[in-house]
C-alpha positions as CSV (number, residue, x, y, z in Angstrom):
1,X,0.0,0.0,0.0
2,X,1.1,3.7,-1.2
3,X,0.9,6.5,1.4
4,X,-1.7,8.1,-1.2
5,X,-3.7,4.9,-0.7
6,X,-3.8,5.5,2.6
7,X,-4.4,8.8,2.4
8,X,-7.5,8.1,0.3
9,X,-8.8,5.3,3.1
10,X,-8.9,7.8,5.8
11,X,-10.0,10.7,3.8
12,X,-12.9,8.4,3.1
13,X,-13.4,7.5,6.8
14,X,-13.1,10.8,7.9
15,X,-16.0,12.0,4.8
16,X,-18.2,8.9,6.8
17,X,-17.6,10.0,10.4
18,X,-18.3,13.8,9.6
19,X,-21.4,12.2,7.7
20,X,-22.8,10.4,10.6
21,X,-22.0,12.8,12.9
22,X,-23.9,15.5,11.0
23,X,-22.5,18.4,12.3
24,X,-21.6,20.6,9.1
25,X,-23.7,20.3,6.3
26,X,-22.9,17.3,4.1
27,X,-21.6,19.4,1.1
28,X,-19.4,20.9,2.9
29,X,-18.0,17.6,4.2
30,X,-17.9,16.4,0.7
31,X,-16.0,19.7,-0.6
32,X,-13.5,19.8,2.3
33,X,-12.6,16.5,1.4
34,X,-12.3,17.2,-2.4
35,X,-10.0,19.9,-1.5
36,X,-7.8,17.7,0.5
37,X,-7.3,14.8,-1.9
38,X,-6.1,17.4,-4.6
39,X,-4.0,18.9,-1.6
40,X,-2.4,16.2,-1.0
41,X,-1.8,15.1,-4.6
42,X,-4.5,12.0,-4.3
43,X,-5.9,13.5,-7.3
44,X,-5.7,16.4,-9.5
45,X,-7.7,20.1,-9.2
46,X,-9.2,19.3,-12.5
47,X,-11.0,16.4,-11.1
48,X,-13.3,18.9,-9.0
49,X,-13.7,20.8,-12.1
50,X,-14.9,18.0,-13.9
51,X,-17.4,16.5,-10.5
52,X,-18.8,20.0,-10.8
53,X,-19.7,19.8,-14.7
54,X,-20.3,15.9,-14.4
55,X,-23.8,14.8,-16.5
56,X,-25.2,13.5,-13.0
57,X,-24.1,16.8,-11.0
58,X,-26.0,18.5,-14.1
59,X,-28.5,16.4,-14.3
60,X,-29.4,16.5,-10.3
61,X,-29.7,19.8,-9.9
62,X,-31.5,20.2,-13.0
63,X,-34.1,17.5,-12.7
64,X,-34.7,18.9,-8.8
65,X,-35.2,22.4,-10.8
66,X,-37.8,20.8,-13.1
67,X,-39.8,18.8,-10.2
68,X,-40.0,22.4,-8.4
69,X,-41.7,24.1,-11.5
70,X,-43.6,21.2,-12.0
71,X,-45.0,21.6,-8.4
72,X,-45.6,25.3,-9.6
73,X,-48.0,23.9,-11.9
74,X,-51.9,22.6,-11.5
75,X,-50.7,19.2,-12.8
76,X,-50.0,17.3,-9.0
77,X,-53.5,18.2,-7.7
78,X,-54.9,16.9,-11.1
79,X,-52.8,14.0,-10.9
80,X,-52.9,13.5,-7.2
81,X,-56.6,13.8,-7.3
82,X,-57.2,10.6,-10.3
83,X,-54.9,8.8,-8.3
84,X,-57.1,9.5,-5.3
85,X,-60.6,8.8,-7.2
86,X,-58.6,5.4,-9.1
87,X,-57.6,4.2,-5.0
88,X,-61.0,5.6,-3.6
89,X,-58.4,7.5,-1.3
90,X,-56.3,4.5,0.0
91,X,-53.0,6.1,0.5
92,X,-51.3,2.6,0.7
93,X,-52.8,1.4,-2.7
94,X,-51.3,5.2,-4.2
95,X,-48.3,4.3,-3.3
96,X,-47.8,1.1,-4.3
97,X,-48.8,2.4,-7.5
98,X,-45.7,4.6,-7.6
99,X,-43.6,1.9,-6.6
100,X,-44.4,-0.1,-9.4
101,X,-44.0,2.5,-11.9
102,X,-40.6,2.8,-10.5
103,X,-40.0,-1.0,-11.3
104,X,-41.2,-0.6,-14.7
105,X,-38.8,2.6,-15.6
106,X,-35.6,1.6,-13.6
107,X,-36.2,-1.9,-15.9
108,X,-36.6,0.1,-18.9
109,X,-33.9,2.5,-18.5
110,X,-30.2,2.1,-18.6
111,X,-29.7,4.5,-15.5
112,X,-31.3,4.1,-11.7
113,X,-30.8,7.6,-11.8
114,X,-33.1,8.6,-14.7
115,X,-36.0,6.1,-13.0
116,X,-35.8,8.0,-9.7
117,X,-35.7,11.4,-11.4
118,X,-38.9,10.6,-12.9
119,X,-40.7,8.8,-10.2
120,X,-40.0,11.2,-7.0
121,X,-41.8,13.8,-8.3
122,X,-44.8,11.7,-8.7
123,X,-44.0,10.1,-5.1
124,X,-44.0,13.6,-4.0
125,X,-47.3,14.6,-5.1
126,X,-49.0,11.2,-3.9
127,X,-47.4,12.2,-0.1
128,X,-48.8,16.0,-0.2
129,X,-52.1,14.8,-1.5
130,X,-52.9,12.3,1.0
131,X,-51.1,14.3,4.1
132,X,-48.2,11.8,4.2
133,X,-44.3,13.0,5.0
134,X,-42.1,12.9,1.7
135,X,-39.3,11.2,4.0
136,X,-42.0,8.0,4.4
137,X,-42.0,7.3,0.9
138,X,-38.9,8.8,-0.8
139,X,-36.3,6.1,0.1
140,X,-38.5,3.2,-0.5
141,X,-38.4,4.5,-3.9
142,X,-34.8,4.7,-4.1
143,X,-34.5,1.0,-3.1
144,X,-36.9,-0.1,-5.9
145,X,-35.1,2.1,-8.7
146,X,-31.9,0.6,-7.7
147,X,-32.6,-3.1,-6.4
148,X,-34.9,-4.0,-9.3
149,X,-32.6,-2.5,-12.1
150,X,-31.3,-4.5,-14.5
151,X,-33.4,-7.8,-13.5
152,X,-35.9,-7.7,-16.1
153,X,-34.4,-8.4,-19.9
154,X,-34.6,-5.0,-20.6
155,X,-32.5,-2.0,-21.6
156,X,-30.1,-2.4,-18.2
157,X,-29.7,-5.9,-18.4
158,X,-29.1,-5.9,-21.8
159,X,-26.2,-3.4,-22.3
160,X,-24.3,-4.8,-18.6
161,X,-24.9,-8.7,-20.3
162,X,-22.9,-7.4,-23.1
163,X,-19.9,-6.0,-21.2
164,X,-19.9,-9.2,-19.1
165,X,-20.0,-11.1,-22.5
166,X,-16.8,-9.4,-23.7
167,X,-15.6,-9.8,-20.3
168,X,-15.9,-13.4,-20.1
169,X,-14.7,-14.2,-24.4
170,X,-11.4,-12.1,-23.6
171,X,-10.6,-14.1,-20.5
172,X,-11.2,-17.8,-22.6
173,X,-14.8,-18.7,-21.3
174,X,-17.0,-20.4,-23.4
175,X,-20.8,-20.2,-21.4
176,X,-21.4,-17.0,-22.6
177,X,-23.8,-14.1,-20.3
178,X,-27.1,-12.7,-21.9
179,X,-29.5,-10.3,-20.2
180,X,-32.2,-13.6,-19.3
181,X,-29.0,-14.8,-17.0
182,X,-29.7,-11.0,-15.1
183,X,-33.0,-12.3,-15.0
184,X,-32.5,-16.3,-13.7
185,X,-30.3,-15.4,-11.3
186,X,-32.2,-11.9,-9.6
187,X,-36.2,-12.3,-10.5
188,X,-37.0,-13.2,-7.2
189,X,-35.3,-9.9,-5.6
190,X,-38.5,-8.0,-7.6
191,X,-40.9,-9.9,-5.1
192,X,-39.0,-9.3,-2.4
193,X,-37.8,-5.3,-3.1
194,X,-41.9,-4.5,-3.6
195,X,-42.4,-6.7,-0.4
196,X,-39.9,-5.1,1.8
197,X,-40.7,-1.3,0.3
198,X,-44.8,-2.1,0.9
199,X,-44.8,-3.7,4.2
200,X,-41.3,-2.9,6.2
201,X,-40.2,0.4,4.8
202,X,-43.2,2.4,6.2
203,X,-41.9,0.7,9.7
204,X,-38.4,2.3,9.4
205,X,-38.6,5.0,7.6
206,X,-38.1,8.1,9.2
207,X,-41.2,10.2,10.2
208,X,-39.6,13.9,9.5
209,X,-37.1,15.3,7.6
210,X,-33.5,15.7,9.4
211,X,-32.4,18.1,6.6
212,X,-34.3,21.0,4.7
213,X,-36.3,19.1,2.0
214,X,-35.3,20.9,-0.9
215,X,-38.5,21.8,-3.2
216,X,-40.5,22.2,-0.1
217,X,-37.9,25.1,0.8
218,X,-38.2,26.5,-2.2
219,X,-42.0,27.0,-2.1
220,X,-41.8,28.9,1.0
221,X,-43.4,32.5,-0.1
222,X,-45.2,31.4,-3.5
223,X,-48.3,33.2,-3.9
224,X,-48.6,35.0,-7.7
225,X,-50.2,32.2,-9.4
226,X,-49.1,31.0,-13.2
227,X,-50.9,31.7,-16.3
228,X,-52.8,29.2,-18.2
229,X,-50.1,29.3,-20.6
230,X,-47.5,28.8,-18.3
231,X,-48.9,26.3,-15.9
232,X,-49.5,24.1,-19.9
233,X,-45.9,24.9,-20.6
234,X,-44.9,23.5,-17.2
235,X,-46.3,20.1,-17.5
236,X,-45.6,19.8,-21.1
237,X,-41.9,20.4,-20.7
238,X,-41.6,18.4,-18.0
239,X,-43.6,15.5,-19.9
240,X,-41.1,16.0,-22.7
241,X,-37.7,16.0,-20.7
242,X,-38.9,12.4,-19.5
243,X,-39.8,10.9,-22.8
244,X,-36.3,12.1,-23.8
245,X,-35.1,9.8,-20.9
246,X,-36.9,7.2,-21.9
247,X,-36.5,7.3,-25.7
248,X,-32.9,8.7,-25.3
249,X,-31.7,5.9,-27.5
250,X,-33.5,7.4,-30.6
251,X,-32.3,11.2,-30.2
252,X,-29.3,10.8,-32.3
253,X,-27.0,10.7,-28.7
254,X,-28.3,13.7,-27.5
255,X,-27.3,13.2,-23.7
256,X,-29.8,13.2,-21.1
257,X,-28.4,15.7,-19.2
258,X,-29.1,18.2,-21.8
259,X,-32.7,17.3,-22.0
260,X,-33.0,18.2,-18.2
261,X,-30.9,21.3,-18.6
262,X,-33.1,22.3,-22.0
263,X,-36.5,22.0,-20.1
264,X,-34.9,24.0,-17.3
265,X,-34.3,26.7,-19.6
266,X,-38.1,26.3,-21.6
267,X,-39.5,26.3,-18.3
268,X,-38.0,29.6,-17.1
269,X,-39.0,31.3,-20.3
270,X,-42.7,30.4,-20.7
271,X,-42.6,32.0,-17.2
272,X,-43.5,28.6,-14.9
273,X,-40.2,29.4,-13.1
274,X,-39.0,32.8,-12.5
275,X,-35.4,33.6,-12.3
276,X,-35.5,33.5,-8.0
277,X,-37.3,30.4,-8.3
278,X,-35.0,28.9,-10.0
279,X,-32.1,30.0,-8.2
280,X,-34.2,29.2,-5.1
281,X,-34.5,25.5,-6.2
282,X,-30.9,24.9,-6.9
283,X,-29.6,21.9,-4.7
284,X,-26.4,23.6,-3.5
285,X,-25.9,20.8,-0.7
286,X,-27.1,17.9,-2.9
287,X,-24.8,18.7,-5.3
288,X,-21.6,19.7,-3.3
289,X,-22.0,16.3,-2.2
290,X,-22.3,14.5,-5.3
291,X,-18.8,16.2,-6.4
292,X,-17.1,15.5,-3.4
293,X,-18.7,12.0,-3.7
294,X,-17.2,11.8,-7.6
295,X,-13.6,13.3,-6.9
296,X,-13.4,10.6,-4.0
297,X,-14.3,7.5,-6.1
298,X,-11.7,9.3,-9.0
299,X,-8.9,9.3,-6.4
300,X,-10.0,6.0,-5.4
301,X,-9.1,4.1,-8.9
302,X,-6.6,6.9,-9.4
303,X,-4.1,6.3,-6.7
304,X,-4.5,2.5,-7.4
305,X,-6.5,2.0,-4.0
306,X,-9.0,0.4,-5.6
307,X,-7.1,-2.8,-7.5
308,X,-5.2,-2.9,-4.2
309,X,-8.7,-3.8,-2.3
310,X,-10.1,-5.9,-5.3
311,X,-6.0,-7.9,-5.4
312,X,-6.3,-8.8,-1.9
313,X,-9.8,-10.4,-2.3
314,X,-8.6,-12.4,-5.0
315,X,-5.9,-13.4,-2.7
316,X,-8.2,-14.1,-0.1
317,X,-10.7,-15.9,-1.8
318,X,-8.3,-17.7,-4.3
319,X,-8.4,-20.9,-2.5
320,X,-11.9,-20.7,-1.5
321,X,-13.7,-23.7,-3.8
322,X,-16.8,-23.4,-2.0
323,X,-20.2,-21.9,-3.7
324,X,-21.7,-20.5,-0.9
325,X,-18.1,-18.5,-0.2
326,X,-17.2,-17.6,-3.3
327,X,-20.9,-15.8,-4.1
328,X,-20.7,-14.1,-0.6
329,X,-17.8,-12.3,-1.1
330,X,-18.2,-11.4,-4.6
331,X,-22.1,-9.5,-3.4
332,X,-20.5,-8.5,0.1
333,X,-17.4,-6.8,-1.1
334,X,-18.7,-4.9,-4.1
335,X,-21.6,-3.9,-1.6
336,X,-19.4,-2.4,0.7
337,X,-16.9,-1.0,-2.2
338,X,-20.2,0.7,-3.6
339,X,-20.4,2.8,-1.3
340,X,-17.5,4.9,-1.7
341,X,-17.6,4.3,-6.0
342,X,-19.9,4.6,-8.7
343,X,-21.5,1.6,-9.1
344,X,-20.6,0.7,-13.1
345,X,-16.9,1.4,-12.1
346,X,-17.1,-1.3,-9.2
347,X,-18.5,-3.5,-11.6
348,X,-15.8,-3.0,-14.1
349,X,-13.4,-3.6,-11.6
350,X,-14.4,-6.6,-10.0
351,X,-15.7,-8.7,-13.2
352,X,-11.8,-9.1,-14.3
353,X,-11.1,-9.9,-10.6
354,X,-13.9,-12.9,-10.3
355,X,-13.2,-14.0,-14.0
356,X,-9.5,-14.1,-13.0
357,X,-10.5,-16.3,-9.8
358,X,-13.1,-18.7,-11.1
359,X,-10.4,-19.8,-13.8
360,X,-7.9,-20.1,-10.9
361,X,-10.7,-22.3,-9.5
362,X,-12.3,-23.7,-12.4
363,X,-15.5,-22.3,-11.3
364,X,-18.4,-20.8,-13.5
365,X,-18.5,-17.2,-13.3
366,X,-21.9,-16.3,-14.1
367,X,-23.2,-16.4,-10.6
368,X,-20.6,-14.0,-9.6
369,X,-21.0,-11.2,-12.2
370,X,-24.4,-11.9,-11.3
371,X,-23.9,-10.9,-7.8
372,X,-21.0,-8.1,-8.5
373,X,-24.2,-6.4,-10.4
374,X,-26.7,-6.9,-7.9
375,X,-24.4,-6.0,-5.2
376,X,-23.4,-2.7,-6.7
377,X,-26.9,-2.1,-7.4
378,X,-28.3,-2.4,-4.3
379,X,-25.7,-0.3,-2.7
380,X,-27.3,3.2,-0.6
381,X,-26.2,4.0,2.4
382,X,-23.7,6.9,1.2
383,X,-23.9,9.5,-2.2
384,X,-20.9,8.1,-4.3
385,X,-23.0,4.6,-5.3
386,X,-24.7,6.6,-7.9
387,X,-26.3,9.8,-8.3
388,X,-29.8,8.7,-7.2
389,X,-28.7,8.5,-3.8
390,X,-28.1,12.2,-3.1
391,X,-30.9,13.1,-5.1
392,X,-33.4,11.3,-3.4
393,X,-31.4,12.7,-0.2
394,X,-32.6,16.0,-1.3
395,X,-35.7,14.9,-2.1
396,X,-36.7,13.2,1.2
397,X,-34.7,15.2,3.5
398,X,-32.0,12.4,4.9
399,X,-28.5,12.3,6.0
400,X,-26.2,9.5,6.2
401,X,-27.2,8.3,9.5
402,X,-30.7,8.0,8.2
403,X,-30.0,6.3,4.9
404,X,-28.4,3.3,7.2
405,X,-30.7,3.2,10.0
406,X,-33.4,2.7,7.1
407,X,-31.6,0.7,5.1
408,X,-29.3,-2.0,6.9
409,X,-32.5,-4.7,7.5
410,X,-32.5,-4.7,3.6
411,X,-29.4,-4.7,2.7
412,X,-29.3,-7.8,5.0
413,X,-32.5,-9.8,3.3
414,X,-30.5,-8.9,-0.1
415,X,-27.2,-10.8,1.2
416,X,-29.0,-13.4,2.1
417,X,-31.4,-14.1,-0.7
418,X,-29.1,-13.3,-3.4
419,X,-26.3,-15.5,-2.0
420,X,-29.0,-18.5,-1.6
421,X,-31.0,-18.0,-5.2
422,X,-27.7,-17.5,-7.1
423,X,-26.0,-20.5,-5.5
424,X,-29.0,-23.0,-6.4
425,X,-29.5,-21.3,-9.8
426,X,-25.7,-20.8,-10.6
427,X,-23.6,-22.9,-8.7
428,X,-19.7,-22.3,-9.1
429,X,-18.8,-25.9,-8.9
């Protein structure tokens, strides 16, 4: 180990303690500790540059813009009040509703991220309209959008299958890994992500915010009301920034980002937003802590801290000709590693690692790129896993503290069933 690897490890503790401890406000954590890795030459000053124009920092604060004008807008009573008549005003049955909408756009999708963007505004409405706290509902709705992604045979699963596929033909297997082996080997985590979310999550949840939630903030002292024009404008825009996301494919590579910055833009000139709402519904915090977040996982694979950690599980589990073992550490590790990485990077990182081990072992790899996936994707507890996280922390009001207190019982039935379903479905020996 370098002293810029360790350097980066206690940096990253450090960003975890201030976290839970909660005294300064998270960006600033997350900035503090950008400043320091480029201080102490972990990473360069450019990096920060490049956090703070990243598509997902972009596309955050942009898509937290749009949900605030769409709240501007007569659209969530309309919406709210169909979903009310459709339910006969069972809040339970609303909201299960969302949840599935969530399952059905984070399969479709090739980004958790653009699922969540388009469902917590939606969530949102469904908690004002039936007097229920946005913190009850918004991290439920982050676990769906990122446990159930890439399970169906749909646009995740398809593009990941393919990188495992050229994973697997460059390191001389012959089985081959297609989106239905995303499926085989994770279908029954649906069940059980809908389960947990409908019945457990209201249970542990938190009941208030612990941090200003940010588009509640920024209606604090809206009174003029919007034109008919603008209040049309407002939902269409918003309408068309998330067909953009879906259809994304078909726009010639126009980046999503853009879309969300675009209808940021069209909303502020056909007058649903004015220029101090906008400004007012910038996620300063949010954001901050996304960069931080990015710059830390750069410095990360950077410095080399990151093979170092993925070399000594190999080491560790090189001798380890046991299923059960092998799947374990190959969901647990990239779990943990999640939390301080973007998820696609841990993935990348770790498929060489458990190709280059089940060849050691003569093992069958599928069930451990199945389980590097799923245990990147159900990572949550911190910001750097993926940019839904810090979104959704915005958007519910949480810290750090919270997200584990809400979310260790799952992340514990995910261990657990994934390690067991994998193992029968996929065994390694």
């Amino acid at each position: 180990m370098t002293i810029q690897m360790g350097i980066c490890i206690g940096l990253f503790v450090a960003m975890l303690i201030s976290f839970l401890l909660n005294k300064l406000p998270l960006g600033v954590t997350a900035g503090t500790v950008a400043a320091l890795l480029v201080i102490t030459g972990c990473t360069e000053a450019k990096t920060i540059l490049s956090s703070i124009g990243n598509a997902n920092t972009v596309t955050i604060c942009c898509m937290i813009i749009l949900a605030a004008g769409l709240g501007r807008t007569s659209f969530p009573a309309k919406l709210t009040h169909g979903i009310r008549k459709i339910t006969k005003g069972n809040y339970r049955l609303a909201y299960l509703g969302v949840l599935l909408i969530g399952v059905l756009l984070t399969s479709m999708l090739t980004s958790p991220m653009a699922a969540y963007a388009i469902c917590f505004p939606i969530m949102d409405s469904v908690c004002d309209e039936f007097g229920v706290s946005r913190s009850k509902a918004q991290f439920p709705l982050l676990v769906i959008c990122l446990g159930c992604c890439a399970i169906l045979p749909l646009g995740g699963a398809i593009s990941q299958s393919a990188v495992y596929a050229g994973y697997m033909e460059t390191y001389g297997f012959t089985q081959g890994f297609t989106a239905m082996d995303f499926f085989k080997g994770r279908w029954p985590m649906v069940l059980v992500c809908i389960a947990w979310a409908y019945f457990i999550a209201p249970k542990v949840t938190i009941e208030k915010p612990v941090v200003p939630i940010a588009a509640l903030e920024s209606k604090k002292g809206e009174t003029k009301p919007l034109s008919k024009f603008s209040d049309i404008a407002g939902v269409v825009i918003f309408v068309l920034v998330i067909l953009g996301f879906i259809f994304n494919k078909y726009l010639n590579g126009i980046p999503t980002w853009f879309l969300a910055f675009a209808g940021v833009m069209a909303m502020i000139i056909c007058g649903t937003l004015g220029k101090q709402d906008a400004i007012k519904a910038i996620p300063v915090d949010i954001c901050m802590l996304f960069v931080g977040a990015n710059t830390m996982a750069t410095a990360l694979v950077g410095t080399g801290t990151a093979e170092f950690i993925g070399n000594v599980i190999s080491n560790v589990v090189g001798n380890a000709a046991n299923t059960v073992v092998l799947h374990a550490v190959f969901f647990i590790v990239p779990f943990v590693i999640t939390q301080f990485m973007q998820n696609q990077s841990v993935m990348n990182v770790f498929a060489p690692i458990a190709l280059i081990t089940c060849a050691a072992l003569g093992a069958d790899p599928r069930g451990c790129l199945i389980l590097i996936s799923s245990g990147a994707l159900t990572a949550y507890i911190t910001p750097s896993a993926t940019a839904a996280v810090p979104m959704c922390m915005g958007a519910g009001g949480y810290d750090v503290k919270s997200l584990f207190k809400m979310g260790w019982l799952f992340a514990v039935i995910a261990c657990v069933v994934y390690v067991a379903f994998v193992s029968l479905v996929y065994p390694a020996f």
